[in-house]
C-alpha positions in Angstrom: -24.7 -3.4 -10.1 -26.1 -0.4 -8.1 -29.3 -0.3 -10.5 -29.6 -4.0 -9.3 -29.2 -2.8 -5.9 -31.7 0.1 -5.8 -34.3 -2.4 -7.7 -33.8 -4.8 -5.6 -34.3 -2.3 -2.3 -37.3 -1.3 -3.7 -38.9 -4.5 -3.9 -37.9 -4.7 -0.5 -36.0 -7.9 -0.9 -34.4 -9.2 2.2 -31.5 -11.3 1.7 -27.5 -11.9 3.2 -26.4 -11.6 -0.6 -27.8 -8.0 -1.3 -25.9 -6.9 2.0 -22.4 -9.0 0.4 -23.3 -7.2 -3.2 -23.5 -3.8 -1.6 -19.8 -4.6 -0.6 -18.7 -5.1 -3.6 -19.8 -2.6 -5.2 -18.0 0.1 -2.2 -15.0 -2.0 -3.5 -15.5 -1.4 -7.3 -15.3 2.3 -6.5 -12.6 1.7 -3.8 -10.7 0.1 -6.7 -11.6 3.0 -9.0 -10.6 5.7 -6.6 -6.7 3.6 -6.1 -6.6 3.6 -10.1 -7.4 7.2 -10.2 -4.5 8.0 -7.6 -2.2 6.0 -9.6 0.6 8.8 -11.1 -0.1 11.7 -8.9 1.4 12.2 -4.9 -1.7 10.7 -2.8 -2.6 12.9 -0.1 -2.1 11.3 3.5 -4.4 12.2 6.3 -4.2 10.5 9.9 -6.7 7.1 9.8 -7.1 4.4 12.6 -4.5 1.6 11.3 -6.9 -0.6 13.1 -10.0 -0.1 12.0 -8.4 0.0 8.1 -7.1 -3.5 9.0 -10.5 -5.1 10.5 -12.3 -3.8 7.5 -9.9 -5.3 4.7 -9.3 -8.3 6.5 -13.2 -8.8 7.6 -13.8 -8.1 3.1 -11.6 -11.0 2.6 -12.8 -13.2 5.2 -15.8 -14.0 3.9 -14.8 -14.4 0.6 -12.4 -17.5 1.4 -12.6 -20.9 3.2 -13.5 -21.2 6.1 -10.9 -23.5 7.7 -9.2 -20.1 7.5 -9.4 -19.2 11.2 -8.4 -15.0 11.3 -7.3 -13.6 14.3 -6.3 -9.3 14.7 -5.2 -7.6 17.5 -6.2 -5.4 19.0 -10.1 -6.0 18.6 -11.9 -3.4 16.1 -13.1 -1.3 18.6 -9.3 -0.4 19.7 -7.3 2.8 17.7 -3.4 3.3 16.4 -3.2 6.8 14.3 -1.3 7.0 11.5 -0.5 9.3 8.9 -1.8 6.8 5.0 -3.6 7.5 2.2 -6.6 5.3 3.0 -7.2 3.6 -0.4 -3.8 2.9 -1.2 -3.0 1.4 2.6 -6.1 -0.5 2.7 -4.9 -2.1 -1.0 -1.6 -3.0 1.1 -3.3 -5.0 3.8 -5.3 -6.8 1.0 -2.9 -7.9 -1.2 -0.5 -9.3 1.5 -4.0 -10.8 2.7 -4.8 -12.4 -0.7 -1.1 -13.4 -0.7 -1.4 -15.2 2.7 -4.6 -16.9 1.8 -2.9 -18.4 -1.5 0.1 -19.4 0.7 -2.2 -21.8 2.7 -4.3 -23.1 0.0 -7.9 -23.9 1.7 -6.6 -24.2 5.5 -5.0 -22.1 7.9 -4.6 -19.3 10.3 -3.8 -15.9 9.5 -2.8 -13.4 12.1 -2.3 -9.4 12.5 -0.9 -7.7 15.3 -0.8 -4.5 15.5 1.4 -2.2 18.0 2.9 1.4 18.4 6.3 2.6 20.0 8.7 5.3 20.0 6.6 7.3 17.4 6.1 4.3 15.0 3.1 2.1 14.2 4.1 -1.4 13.7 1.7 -4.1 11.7 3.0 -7.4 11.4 0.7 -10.3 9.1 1.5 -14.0 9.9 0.4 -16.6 8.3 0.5 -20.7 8.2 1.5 -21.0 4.6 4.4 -22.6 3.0 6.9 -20.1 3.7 9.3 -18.1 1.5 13.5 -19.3 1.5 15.6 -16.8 3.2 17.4 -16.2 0.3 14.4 -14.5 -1.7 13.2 -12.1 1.4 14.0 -9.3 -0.8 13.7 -10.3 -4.0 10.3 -11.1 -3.9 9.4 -7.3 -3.7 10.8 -7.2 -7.3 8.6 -6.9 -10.1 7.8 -9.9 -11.6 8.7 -12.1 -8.9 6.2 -14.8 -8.1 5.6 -18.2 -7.1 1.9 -18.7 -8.5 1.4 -20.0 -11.5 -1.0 -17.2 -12.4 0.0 -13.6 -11.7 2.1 -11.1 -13.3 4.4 -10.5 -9.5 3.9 -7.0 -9.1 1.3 -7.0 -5.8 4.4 -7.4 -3.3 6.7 -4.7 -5.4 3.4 -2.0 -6.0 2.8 -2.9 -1.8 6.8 -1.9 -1.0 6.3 1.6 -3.5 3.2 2.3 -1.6 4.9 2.0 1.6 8.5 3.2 1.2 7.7 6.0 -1.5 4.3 7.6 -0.5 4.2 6.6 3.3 7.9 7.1 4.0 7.9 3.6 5.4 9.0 0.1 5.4 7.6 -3.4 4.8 9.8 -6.8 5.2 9.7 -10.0 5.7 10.5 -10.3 9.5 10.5 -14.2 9.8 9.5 -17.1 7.5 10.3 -21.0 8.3 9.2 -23.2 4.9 6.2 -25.1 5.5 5.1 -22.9 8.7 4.4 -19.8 7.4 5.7 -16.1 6.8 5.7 -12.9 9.0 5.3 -9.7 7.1 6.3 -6.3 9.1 4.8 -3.2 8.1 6.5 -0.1 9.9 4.5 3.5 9.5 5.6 7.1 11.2 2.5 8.0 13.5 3.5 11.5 12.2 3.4 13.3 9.4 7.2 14.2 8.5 7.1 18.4 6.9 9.1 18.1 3.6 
């Protein structure tokens, strides 16, 4: 795909696709670089949560129907620091993203507000899908858990390790009605904790 790329740059091609393709090939070696991380103790540095959260959600965005309205606040240009591993966290956002998107099926809204308190960076994804029963908040972090037909159910449980293990801290489901939708809570220290 980059030979492609650099061809087509110097043929001087204009077009929206070469612009989408250039994305997805920053993903391919996003996706690489999370692979590479997997087995060894990432490294965490402090990142803007929002800025990681407008980019992964924007990716997505245009990749899915548009009766999907999106909505994040604060806007991109806003910043809440937090200690993540960049690749790993951004992975997070996406797969409860992807997961929202399949909740709704082709319509939709999917929300992300994002706040900080008392030390502690709080990130909380809504959307408009059909909800998850009470009784399966937790298990659905499980491995193997799922409700597609397709999928092997480890997105939500690799999601909680990344949190809980190498961020030191917690994602839930904070409220989900069936057929209205399901809040997801993501809570992150704003500081690095000395082991």
């Amino acid at each position: 795909m980059i030979a492609w790329m650099e061809l087509l740059k110097m043929e001087d091609v204009k077009h929206g696709a070469i612009e989408e393709l250039n994305k997805d090939v920053v993903r391919l070696e996003k996706i690489t670089e999370r692979f590479s991380k997997i087995g060894s103790v990432p490294k965490l540095s402090q990142q803007n949560i929002v800025e990681i959260v407008h980019n992964a959600v924007n990716y997505l965005k245009t990749r899915t129907s548009r009766k999907i309205a999106y909505e994040i606040e604060p806007g991109p240009e806003a910043e809440i620091y937090a200690p993540v591993n960049l690749h790993l966290f951004e992975w997070v956002i996406e797969n409860i993203t992807k997961n929202a998107i399949d909740a709704m099926g082709t319509s939709g809204k999917f929300t992300v507000h994002i706040s900080e308190e008392n030390g502690l960076v709080f990130i909380d994804l809504t959307d408009t899908g059909k909800g998850i029963p009470k009784s399966k908040f937790r298990s659905i972090f499980h491995p193997g858990y799922t409700s597609k037909k397709h999928g092997w159910g480890l997105g939500l449980s690799l999601a909680e390790r990344i949190i809980k293990n190498y961020h030191r801290g917690r994602i839930f489901v904070k409220s989900s009605t069936l057929d209205k939708g399901t809040t997801f809570r993501i809570v992150l220290r704003k500081k690095i904790r000395k082991s």
